[in-house]
N, C-alpha and C positions, 0 to 999 in steps of 0.2 A: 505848092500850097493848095493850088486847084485841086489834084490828085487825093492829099490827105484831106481834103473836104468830103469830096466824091466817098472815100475810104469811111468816112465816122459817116456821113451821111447812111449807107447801106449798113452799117452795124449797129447804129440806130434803131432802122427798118425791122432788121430781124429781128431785134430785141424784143420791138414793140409787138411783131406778130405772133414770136416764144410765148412772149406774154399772153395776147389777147389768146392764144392756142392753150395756156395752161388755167385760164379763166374761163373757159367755155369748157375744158373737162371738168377742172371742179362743179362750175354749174351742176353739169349733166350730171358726175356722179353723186350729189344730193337731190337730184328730181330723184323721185319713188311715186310708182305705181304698183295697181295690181291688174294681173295677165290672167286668160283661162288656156290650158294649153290640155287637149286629150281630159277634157273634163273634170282637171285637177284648177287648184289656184296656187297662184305666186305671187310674191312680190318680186319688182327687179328695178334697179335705179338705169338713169341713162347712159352710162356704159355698158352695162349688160353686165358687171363683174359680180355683184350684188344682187342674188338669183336664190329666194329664200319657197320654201312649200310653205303655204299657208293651210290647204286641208285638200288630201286625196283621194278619190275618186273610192267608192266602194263594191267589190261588187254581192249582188242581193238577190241573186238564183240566175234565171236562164230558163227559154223557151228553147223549142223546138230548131230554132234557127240562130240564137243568137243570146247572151249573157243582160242578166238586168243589173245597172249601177244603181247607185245614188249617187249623182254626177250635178256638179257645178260649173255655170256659168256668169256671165257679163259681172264679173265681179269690180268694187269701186274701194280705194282706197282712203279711209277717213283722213283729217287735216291733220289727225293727232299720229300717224306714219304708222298705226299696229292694230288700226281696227279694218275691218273689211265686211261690206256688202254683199252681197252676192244672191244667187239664186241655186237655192237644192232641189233639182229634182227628183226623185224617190221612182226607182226601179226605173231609169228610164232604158228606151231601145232605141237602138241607131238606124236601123233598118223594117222597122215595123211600127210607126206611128198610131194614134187610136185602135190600137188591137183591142178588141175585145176582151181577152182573154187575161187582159194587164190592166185593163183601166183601174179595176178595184184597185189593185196594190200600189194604185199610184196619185200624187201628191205633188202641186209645186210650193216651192217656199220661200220666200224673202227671210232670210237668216241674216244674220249678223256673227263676226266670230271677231272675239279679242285674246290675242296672243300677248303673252309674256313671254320671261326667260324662264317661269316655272309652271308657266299654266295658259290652258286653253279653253276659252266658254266659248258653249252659243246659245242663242239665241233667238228661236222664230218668232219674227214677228206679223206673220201675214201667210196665208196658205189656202189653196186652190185645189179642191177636191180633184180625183182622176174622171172628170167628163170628157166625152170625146170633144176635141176640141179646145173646150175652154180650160184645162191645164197648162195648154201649150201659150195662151195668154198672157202672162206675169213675166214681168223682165225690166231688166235695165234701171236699177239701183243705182240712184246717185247721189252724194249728202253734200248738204246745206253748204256753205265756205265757213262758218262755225261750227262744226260739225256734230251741233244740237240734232240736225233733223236729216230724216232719210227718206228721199221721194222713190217712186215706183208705179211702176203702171200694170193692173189689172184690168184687162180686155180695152174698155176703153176708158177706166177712170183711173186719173191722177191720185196718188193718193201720199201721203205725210206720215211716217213715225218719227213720233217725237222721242228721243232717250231722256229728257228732263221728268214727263210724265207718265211714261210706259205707251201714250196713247198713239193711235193710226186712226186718222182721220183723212176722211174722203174731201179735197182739191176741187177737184172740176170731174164732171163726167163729159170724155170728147162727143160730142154731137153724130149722127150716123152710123155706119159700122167700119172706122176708122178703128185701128188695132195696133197691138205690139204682138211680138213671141219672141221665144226663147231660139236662140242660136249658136253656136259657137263662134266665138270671136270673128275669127277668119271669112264668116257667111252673115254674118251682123248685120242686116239692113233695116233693123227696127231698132231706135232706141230714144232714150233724153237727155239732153243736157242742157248744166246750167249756165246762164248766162254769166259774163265777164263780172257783173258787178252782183252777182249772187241771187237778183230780185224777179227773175224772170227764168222759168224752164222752156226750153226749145223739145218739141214733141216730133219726130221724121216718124209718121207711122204708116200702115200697107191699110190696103179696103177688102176687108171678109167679101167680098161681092166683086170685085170686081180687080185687074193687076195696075191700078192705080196706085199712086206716093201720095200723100200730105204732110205739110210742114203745120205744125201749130204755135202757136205760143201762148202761154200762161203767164199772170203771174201769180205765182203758189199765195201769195200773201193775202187775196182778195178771191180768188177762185175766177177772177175771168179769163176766159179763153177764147183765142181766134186766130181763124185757119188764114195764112198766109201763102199757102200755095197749092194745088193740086193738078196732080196729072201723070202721066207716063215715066216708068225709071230714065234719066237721059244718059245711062251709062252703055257701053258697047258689051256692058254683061252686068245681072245685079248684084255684082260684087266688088264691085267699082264705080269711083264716079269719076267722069269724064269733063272738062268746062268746055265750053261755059253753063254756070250753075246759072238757075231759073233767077230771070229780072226781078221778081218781085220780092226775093230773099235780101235783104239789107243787108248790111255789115254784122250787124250782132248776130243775126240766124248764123250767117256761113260759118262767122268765126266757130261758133258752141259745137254745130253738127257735122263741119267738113273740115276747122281747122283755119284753111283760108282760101281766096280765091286764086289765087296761084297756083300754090297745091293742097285740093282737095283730095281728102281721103274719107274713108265711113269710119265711125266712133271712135274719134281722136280723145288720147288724154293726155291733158294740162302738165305742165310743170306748175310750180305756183307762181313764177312774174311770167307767165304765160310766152317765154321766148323759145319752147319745145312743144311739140306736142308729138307721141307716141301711138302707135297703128300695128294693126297682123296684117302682115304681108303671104300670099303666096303664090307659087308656079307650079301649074300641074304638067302633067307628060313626065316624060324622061328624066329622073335625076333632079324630080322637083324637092322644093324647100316650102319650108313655112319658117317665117322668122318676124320677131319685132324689130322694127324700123322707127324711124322719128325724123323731126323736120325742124330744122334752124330756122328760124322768121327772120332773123337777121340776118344770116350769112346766107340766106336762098338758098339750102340746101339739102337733101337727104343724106340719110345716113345709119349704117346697120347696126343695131343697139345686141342682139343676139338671137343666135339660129338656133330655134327649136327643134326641129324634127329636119331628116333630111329622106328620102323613098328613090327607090330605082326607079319605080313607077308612080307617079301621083296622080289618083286618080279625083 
């Protein structure tokens, strides 16, 4: 009798873990986001099976040394699963920054693109002449948890489109010369995000003046803003961050800008009951990868969502 206890008892056990194991892929494979990968965008759910192009990369001449796109980044997935945020920059170069020779032809843009199964619009709604410098400014598009409204940060002002009213309306302007810019996922150390309960944007931005971090926070609904942290990257590279994360960062910063204190990562995105969050991973040298990753809050875990690019060399 003891025996056949022991026996149902363990087949129990498995059943329940079959279970909990076939409940945490369905999860994952209905989380959707959207990815920048070689300055194209996607959407891909938490399996990684689910891997759709949203808009590709174009290319728009070519200098002396290297090809001009119109390339997308930090792109944000709306609530409604087929709108996307994002950032177009117009002729950009990989290897030649503020060129003189380019700025004319160049242009950053907060776009918006809505796909169906017959048709694809876009639409700019905000845009940043080619100044040396201040083009490289505009980034990290993130919308509302209704997904009424689209925030954004130019140089250093927060700013709000609305889709109800067509309007973009100026937030807060951060204090000092506190910034954002444009990055590819993978090298992401400027961006925003919104808080848990929707009412509040977290601001992680760099200092024009000097290789200082600050944490901000807003809230979008009244325009106040205030700096909760400054100082030194405390990662072993600024492409990573390392814990412990700064004392003065509470529960709500970490969660929005690193995910959690456990494991931190830079510009983590949500599922929506917030029990994943999704990250660019990569290894350079030898046989490196770049790939999206993501993180159980519940099971303590990492885990490899799908490998983007793979190089003999990564440089």
């Amino acid at each position: 009798m003891s025996h056949r206890r022991t026996l149902i008892g363990c087949l129990l056990a498995t059943v329940a873990v079959v279970s909990c194991g076939c409940a945490t892929t369905d999860a994952l494979r209905h989380a959707r986001f959207a990815i920048e990968d070689d300055l194209s965008v996607y959407t891909i759910n938490g399996t990684g099976d689910d891997f759709k192009e949203v808009i590709k990369r174009a290319r728009t001449g070519e200098t002396p040394r290297e090809p001009l796109w119109d390339a997308y980044f930090q792109p944000a997935l709306a609530p409604d699963g087929v709108t996307v945020g994002c950032i177009r920059f117009r002729s950009y170069t990989r290897r030649s920054s503020n060129n003189p020779s380019v700025l004319p032809q160049q242009s950053s843009e907060v776009i918006i693109i809505r796909t169906t199964s017959t048709d694809k619009s876009m639409q700019v709604v905000h845009s940043v002449p080619g100044e040396r410098g201040v083009v490289y400014r505009l980034g990290s598009p993130i919308w509302s948890l209704d997904g009424r409204g689209l925030f954004f940060i130019a140089n250093s002002r927060i700013l709000a489109h609305w889709l109800d009213t067509g309007l973009t309306q100026t937030i807060t302007d951060i204090p000092g010369a506190d910034a954002a810019g444009i990055a590819e996922d993978f090298i992401t150390t400027s961006y925003l995000r919104l808080s848990r309960d929707g009412q509040e944007i977290f601001a992680l931005l760099h200092s024009l003046r000097s290789s200082s971090y600050s944490v901000w926070r807003i809230h979008w609904a009244t325009g106040s803003a205030r700096q909760v942290w400054k100082g030194n990257w405390w990662g072993r590279s600024v492409v990573r961050v390392d814990p412990p994360l700064p004392a003065e960062l509470d529960d709500a910063a970490v969660e929005a800008l690193f995910g959690s204190r456990e494991f931190p990562v830079l510009a983590p995105r949500f599922s929506v009951d917030g029990r994943f969050y999704f990250f660019t991973r990569y290894r350079q040298g030898f046989f490196g990868r770049l790939w999206i990753a993501g993180y159980d809050v519940e099971a303590h875990r990492e885990f490899t969502v799908r490998t983007l690019r793979r190089g003999l060399l990564w440089k």
